[in-house]
C-alpha positions as CSV (number, residue, x, y, z in Angstrom):
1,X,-23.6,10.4,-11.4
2,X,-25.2,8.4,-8.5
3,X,-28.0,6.8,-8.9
4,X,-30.7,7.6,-6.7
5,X,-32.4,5.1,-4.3
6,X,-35.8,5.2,-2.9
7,X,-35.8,3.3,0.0
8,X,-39.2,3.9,1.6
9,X,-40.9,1.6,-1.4
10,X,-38.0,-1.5,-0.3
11,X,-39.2,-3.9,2.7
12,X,-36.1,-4.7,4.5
13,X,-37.7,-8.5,6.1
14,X,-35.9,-10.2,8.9
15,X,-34.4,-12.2,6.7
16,X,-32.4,-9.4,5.4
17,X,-31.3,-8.7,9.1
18,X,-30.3,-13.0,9.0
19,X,-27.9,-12.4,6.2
20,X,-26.5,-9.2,7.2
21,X,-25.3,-10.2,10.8
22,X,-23.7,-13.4,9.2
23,X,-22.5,-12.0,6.2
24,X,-21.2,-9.4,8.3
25,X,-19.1,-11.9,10.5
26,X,-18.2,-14.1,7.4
27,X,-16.8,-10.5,5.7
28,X,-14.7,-9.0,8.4
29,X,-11.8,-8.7,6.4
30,X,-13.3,-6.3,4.4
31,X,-14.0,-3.9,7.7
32,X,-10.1,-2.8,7.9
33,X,-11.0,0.6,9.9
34,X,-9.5,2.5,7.2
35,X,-11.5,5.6,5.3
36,X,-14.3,4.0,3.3
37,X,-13.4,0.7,4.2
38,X,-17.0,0.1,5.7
39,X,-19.4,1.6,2.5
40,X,-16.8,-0.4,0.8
41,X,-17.7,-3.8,2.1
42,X,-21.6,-3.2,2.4
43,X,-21.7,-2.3,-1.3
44,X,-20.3,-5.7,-1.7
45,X,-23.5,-7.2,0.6
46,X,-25.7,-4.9,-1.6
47,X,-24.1,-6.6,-4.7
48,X,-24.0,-9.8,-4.0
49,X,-27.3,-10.3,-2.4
50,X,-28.9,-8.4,-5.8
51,X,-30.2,-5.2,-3.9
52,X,-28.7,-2.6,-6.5
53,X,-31.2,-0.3,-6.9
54,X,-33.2,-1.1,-4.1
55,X,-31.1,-0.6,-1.0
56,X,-27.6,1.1,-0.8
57,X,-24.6,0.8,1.3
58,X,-25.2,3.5,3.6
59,X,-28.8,2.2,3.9
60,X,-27.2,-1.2,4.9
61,X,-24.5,0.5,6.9
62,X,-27.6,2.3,9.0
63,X,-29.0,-0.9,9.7
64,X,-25.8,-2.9,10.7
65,X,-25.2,0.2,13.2
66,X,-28.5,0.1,14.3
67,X,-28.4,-3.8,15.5
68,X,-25.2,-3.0,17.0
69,X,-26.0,-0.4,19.3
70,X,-29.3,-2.0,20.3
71,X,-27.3,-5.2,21.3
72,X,-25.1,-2.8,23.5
73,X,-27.9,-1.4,25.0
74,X,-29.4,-4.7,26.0
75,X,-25.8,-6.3,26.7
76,X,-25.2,-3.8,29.2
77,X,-28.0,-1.8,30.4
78,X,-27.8,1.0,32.2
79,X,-28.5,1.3,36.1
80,X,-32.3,2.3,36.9
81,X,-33.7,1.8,33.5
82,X,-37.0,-0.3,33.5
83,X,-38.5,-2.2,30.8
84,X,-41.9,-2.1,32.2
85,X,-42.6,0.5,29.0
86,X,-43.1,-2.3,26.8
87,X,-39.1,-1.9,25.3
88,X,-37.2,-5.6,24.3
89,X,-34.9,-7.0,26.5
90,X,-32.2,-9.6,26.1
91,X,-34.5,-12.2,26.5
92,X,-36.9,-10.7,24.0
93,X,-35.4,-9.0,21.7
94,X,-35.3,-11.2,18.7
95,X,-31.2,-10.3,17.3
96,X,-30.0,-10.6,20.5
97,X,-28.2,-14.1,20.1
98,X,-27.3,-13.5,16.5
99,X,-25.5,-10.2,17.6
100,X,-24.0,-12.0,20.9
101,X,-22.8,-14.5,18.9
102,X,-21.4,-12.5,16.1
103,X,-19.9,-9.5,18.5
104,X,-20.0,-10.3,21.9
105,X,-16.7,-10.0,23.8
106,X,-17.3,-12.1,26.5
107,X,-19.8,-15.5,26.7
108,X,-22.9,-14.2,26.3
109,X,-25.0,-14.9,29.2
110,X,-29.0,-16.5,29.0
111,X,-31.5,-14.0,29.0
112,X,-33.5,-15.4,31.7
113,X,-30.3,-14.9,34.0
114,X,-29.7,-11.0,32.8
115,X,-28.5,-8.6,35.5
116,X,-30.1,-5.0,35.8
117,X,-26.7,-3.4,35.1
118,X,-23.2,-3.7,34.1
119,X,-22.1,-1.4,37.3
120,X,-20.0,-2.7,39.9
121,X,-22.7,-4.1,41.8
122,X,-24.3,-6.5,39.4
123,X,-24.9,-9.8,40.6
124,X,-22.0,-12.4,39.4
125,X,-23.7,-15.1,36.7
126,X,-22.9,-18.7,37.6
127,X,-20.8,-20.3,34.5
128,X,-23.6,-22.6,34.1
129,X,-25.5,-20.0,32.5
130,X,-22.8,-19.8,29.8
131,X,-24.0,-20.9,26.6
132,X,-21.2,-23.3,24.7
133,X,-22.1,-22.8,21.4
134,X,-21.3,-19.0,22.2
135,X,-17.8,-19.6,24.1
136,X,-17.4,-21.7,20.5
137,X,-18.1,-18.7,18.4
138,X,-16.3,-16.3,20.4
139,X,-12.7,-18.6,20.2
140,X,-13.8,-18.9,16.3
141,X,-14.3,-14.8,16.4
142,X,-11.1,-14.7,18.7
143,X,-8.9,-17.0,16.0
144,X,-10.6,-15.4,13.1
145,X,-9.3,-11.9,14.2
146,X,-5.8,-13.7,14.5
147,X,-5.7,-15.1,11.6
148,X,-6.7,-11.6,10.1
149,X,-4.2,-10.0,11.8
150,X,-1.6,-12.2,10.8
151,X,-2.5,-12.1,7.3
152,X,-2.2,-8.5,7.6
153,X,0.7,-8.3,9.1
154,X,2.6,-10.7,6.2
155,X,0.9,-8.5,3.5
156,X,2.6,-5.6,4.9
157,X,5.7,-7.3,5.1
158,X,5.2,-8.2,1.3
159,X,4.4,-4.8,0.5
160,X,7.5,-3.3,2.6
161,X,10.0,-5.9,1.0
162,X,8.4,-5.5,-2.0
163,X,8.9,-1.5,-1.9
164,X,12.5,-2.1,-0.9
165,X,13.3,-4.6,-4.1
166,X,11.6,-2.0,-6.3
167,X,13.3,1.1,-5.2
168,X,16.7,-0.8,-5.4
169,X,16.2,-2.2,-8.9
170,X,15.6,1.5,-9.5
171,X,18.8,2.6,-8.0
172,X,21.0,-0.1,-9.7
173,X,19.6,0.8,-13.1
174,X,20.2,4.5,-12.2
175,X,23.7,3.7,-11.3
176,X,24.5,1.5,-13.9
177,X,22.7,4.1,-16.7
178,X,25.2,7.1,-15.1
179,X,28.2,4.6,-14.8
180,X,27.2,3.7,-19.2
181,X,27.0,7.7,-19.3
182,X,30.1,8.0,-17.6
183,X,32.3,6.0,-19.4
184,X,30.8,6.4,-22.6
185,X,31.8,10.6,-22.1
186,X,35.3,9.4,-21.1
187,X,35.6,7.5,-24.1
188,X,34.4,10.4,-26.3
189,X,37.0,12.5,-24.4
190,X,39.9,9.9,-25.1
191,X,39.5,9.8,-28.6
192,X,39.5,13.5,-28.9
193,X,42.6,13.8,-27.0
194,X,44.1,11.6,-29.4
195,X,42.5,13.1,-32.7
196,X,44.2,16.8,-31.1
197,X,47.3,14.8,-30.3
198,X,47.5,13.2,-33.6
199,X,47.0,16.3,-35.7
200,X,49.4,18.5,-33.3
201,X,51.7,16.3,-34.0
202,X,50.9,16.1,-37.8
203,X,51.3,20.1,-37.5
204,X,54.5,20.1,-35.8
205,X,56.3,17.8,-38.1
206,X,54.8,19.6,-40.9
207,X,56.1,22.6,-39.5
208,X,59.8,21.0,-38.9
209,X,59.9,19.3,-42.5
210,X,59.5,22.7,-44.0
211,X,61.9,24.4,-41.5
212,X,64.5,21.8,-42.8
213,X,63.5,22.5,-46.1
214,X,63.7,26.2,-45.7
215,X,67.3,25.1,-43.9
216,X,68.3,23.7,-46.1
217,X,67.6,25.8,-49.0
218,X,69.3,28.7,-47.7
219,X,72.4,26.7,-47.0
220,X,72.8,25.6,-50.7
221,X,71.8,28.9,-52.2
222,X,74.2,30.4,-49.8
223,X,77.0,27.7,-50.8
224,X,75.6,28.6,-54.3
225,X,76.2,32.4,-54.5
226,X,79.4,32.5,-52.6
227,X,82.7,31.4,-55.2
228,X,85.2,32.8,-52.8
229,X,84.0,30.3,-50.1
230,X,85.0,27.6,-52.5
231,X,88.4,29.3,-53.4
232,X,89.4,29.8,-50.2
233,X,89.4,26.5,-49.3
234,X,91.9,25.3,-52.5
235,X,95.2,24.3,-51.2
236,X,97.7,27.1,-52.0
């Protein structure tokens, strides 16, 4: 049964939001795209930062979503929307380097510099406005997701040979357990053959002995009861 959170009595502080954007960058590995890969990896933030009970991973999941989509919004604002209202901008909003540095595709550009929109007439930004340290972190992102890749991609290949050795160890045993089946049902076979041979041929002498006997017999009884054979063979 799941246990049930109250979140409303937890203050998430904005060193919550510090942790979660790095820890999110630092974890990526654990975001694979697949079903319930990302509840997955934010119950591992809620466990090892201690927040059982307090938080839970679709709370966390909310909040990671909701920095993500607000740095969109700023990153790339949309044509004709004004900030006169009072609403954050790049340069004000607070997560807006943190999320640049941890998501940004492309160098992330100085707040002061900002253009109104991401349409095709938006002023170009010099490259001076470029910060380094976020070029830095975007080839670190960039070799990061290579290096995850990679690993991936050799895992699979570990898996897949791994399958392949399995499932033939499987069929050698099954070949060699029907090849032990068939040979020991041959064997069987053989030495009944020979057993039926043996005693058909026990049977058949049998049979001939007492035929000679019989033969035999007969012969002498017939010799026996017959004097006139005898005499007729005296010399006159």
């Amino acid at each position: 049964m799941t246990e049930r959170v109250d979140e409303s009595v937890f203050k998430w502080t904005d060193e919550h939001t510090r942790l979660l954007i790095r820890w999110r960058v630092a974890h990526e590995a654990l975001f694979t795209g697949k079903r319930n890969a990302a509840i997955k990896g934010f119950e591992s933030f809620v466990e090892e930062q201690s927040l059982q009970g307090r938080v839970t991973a679709a709370f966390v999941k909310k909040k990671r979503e909701n920095l993500k989509q607000k740095y969109k919004d700023l990153k790339c604002p949309q044509t004709g929307v004004s900030t006169e209202d009072g609403e954050p901008t790049a340069a004000s909003w607070k997560w807006y380097t943190a999320m640049d540095e941890a998501i940004g595709g492309r160098p992330s550009i100085s707040p002061p510099a900002l253009v109104a929109s991401c349409g095709p007439d938006a002023a170009v930004v010099s490259s001076s406005s470029v910060r380094p340290e976020t070029a830095r972190a975007r080839k670190r992102a960039i070799d990061v997701e290579e290096l995850i890749r990679d690993m991936e991609e050799r895992e699979e290949e570990r898996e897949r040979k791994a399958a392949e050795r399995e499932e033939r160890l499987w069929r050698e045993m099954e070949e060699k357990e029907d090849r032990r089946e068939r040979e020991r049902r041959e064997r069987e076979e053989r030495q009944e053959r020979e057993v039926r041979e043996r005693e058909e041929r026990w049977h058949r002498e049998a049979v001939e002995r007492e035929e000679r006997r019989e033969r035999e017999t007969n012969e002498r009884d017939e010799r026996d009861n017959d004097p006139g054979q005898t005499w007729s063979k005296e010399p006159c």
